[in-house]
C-alpha positions in Angstrom: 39.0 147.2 93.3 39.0 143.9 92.5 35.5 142.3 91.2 36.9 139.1 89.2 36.4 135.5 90.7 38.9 133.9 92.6 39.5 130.7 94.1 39.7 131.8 97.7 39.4 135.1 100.4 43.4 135.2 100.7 43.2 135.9 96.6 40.7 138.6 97.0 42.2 140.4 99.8 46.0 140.5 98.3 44.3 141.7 95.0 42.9 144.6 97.0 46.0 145.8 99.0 48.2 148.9 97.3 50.8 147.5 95.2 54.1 148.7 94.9 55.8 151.0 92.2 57.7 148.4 89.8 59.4 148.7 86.2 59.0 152.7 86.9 62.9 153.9 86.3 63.0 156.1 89.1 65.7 157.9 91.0 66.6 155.7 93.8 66.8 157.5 97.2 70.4 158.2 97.1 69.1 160.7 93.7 72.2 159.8 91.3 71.2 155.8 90.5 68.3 154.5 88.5 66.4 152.0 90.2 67.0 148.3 88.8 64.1 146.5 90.7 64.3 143.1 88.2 61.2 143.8 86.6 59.8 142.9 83.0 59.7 145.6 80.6 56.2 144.7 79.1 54.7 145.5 83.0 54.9 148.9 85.0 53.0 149.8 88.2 54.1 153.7 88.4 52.2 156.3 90.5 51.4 160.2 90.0 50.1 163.2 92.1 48.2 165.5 89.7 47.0 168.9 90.5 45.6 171.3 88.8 44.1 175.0 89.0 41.1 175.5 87.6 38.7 178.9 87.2 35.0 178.9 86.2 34.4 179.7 82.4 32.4 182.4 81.5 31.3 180.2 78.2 28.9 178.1 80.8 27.9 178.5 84.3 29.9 174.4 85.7 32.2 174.4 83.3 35.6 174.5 84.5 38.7 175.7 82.3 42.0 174.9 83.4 45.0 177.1 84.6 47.5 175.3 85.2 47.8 171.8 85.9 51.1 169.7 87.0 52.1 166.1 88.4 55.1 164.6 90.5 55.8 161.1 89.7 56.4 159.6 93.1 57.5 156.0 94.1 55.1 154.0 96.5 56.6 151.3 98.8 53.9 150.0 100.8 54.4 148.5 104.5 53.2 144.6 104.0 53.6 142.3 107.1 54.8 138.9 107.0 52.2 136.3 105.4 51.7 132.7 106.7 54.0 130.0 105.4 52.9 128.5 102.0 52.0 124.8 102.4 54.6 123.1 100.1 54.1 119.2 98.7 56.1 116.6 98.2 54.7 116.9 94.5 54.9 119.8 93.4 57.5 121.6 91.2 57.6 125.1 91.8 59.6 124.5 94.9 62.3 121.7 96.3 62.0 121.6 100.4 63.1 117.8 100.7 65.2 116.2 98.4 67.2 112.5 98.5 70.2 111.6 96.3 71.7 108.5 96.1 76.3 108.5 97.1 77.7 105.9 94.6 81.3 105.7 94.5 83.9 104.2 92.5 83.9 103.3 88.9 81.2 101.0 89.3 79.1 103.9 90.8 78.2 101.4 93.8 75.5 102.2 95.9 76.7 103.7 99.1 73.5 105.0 101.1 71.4 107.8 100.8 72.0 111.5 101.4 68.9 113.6 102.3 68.1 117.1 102.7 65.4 119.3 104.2 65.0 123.0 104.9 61.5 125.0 105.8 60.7 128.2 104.7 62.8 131.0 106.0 62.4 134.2 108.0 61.5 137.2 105.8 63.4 139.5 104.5 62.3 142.7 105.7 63.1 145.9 104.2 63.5 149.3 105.9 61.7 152.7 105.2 63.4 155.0 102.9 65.5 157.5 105.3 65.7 155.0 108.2 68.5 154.8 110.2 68.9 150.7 109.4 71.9 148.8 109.0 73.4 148.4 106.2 72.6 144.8 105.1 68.9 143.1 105.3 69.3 139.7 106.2 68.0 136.0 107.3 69.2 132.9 108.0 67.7 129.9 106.5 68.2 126.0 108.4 69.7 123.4 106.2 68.9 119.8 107.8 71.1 117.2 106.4 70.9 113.2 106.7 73.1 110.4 105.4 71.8 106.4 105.8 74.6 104.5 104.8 74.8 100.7 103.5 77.3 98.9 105.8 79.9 100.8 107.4 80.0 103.9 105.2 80.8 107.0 106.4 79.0 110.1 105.3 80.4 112.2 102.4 82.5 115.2 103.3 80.4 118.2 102.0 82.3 121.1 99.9 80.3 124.2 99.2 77.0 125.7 99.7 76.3 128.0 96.7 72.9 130.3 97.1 71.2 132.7 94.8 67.8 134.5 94.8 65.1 133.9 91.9 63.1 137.2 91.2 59.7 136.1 89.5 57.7 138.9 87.8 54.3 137.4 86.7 52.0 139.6 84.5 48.8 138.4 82.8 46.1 140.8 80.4 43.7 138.0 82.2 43.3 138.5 85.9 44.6 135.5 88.2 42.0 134.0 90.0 44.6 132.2 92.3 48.3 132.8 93.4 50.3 132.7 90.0 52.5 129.7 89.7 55.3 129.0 87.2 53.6 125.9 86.6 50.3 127.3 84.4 52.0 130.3 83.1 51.8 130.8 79.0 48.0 130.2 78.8 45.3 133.1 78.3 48.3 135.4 78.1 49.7 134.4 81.1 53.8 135.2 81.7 56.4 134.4 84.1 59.7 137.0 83.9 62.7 135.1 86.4 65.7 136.6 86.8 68.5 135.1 89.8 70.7 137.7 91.8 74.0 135.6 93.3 74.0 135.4 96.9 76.7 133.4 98.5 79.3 131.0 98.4 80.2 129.2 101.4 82.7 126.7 102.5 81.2 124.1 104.4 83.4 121.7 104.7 84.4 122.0 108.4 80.4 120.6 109.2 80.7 117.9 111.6 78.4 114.5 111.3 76.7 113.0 114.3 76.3 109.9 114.3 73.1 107.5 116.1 72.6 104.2 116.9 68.8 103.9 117.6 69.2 100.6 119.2 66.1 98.7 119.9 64.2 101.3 117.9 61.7 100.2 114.8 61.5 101.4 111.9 57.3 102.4 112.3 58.7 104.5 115.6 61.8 106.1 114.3 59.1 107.7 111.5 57.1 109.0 114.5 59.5 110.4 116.8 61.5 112.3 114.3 61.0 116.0 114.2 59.4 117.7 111.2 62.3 119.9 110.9 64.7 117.1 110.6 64.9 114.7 107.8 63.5 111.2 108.6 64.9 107.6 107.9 64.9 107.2 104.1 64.3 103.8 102.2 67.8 102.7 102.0 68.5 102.4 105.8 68.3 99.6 107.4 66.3 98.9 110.3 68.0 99.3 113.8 70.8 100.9 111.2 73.0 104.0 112.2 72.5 107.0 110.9 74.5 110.7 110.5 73.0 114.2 110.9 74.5 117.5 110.3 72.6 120.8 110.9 74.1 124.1 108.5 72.8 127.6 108.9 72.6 129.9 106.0 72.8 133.6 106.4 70.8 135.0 103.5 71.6 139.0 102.5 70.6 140.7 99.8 72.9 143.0 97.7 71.8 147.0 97.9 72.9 147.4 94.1 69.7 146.0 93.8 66.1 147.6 93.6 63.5 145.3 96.1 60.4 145.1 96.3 57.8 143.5 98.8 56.0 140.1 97.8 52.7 141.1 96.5 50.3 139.4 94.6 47.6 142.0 92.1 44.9 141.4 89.5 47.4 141.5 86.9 50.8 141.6 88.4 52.7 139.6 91.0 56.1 139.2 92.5 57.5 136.2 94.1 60.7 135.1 95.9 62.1 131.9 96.1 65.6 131.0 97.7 67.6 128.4 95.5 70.7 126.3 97.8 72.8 124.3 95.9 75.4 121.7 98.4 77.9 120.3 96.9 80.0 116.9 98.6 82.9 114.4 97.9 82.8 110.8 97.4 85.7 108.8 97.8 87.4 107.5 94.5 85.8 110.3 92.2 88.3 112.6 90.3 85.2 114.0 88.0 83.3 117.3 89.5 81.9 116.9 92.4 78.3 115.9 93.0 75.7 118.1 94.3 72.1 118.4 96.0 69.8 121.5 95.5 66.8 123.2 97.2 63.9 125.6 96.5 62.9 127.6 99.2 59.7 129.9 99.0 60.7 133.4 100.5 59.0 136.6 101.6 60.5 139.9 101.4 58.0 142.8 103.5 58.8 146.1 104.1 58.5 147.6 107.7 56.5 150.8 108.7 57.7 153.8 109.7 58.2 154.0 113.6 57.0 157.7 113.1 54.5 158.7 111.2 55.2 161.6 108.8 53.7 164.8 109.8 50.7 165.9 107.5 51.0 168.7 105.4 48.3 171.6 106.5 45.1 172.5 104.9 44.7 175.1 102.7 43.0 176.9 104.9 45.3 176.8 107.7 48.0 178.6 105.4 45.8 180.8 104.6 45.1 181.8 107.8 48.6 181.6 109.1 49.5 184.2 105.4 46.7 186.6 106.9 48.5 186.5 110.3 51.7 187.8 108.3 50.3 190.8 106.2 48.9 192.2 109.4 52.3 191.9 111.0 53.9 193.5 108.3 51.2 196.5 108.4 
């Protein structure tokens, strides 16, 4: 239950919803590894299932004495549907979804244009039942938008690499969050923030191609309002009536299995958070030193499907007993 005050409904209803096991060293399904789900040692969600067999004492007529009691420590992995898209600003750190950068070249470092890129917030990743017949990789793509507005005649920078990598963030608190945690106000009231970043990829994207536009007899005020949200608009340093180059790249995003996953979830006291961290790398004419690069921050979801059977219930006590009753007189 959760009965602390929170800033909004979506708050209270994630900190009511089952959260996953984490930080428990468990067997992993395939029963030989131990699970490494990138946790912080100084928080643990683990799970039990006590039973115990009890007989009336003769010392009082309700009290209970105890026969025999045991527990099975059992991993939970609850099934958590995709949530709506957080609403990003241009102003805020904890994520990059638009970013400019100046191309200077030469020893000078002269001015060349402007490269900018965009990206919205990918697909989930979604994760597969234990025992499911799934294949072997869970995966996404992510759409990398890129614009260049060059200063006279320019042409855009050829591009080099696309390096990505996944940041794990494992927030625990002894106060409970009364909003989403955030990197941002972490270390106050015993507030923490655990990030660790699993290597993803390394791609060669040099063999993008440009295009180029000419948006003759276009303004300025107009080119702002046709331009798609998912496509970076005219930047500052372009000219108006000035041409322009595009270039769209997408990113497959796959997660390694030597890896422990959880689902995004968000608890009184604990929360996990995903973010997706691109780094591009380009060339500029008449640069021997290492090549420049631009980066994004990408908010990312990782759910976990249901089962598309449910598993059958175990009986009632009573039913065995019935069914052990059947036996005996079988037998006699």
């Amino acid at each position: 239950m959760c009965d602390h005050t929170n800033c909004n409904i979506h708050v209270g209803r994630a900190h009511t919803l089952l959260p996953p096991s984490l930080g428990d060293p468990m067997l992993a399904s395939d029963g030989c590894s131990l699970l490494d789900d990138m946790s912080s040692e100084l928080c643990r969600i683990s799970y039990r299932i006590r039973a115990s067999l009890t007989k009336r004492s003769l010392s009082g007529k309700n009290a209970r004495e105890t026969l025999r009691a045991v527990a099975k420590k059992v991993r939970i992995i609850p099934a958590v549907e995709e949530e709506p898209p957080l609403v990003v600003t241009h102003d805020e750190d904890d994520y990059c979804m638009q970013n400019v950068k100046d191309i200077k070249t030469g020893i000078t470092r002269t001015k060349r244009g402007s490269l900018m890129v965009t990206a919205s917030q990918p697909s989930p990743l979604q994760l597969y039942p234990p025992g499911f017949q799934s294949p072997s990789n869970v995966c996404t793509t992510a759409t990398v938008n890129l614009r260049f507005d060059p200063i006279g005649n320019e042409l855009p920078p050829k591009l080099g690499s696309l390096c990505s990598k996944l940041s794990v963030s494992t927030f625990y608190t002894i106060t409970p969050w009364n909003d989403f945690p955030s990197p941002s106000y972490v270390d106050s009231l015993g507030r923490h923030c655990y990030t660790t970043t699993v290597p993803l990829s390394s791609l060669c994207v040099s063999s993008t191609k440009w295009t180029k536009h000419s948006p003759v007899g276009m303004s300025r005020q107009s080119a702002l309002v046709d331009m798609t949200p998912t496509k970076p608009s005219p930047s500052t340093s372009s000219k108006e009536d000035g041409t322009y180059y595009t270039a769209v790249m997408t990113v497959p995003v796959t997660i390694p299995p030597t890896k422990a996953f959880v689902p995004t979830f968000h608890s009184c006291l604990i929360s996990r958070t995903y973010a997706l961290d691109m780094s591009i790398s380009y060339h500029t004419p008449n640069v021997n030193l290492l090549a420049p690069s631009i980066s994004l921050r990408l908010p990312i979801q990782i759910t976990s499907l249901p089962r598309s059977q449910p598993l059958t219930h175990p009986p009632f006590y009573s039913e065995l007993r019935e069914t052990e009753v059947v036996m005996k007189q079988g037998e006699y």
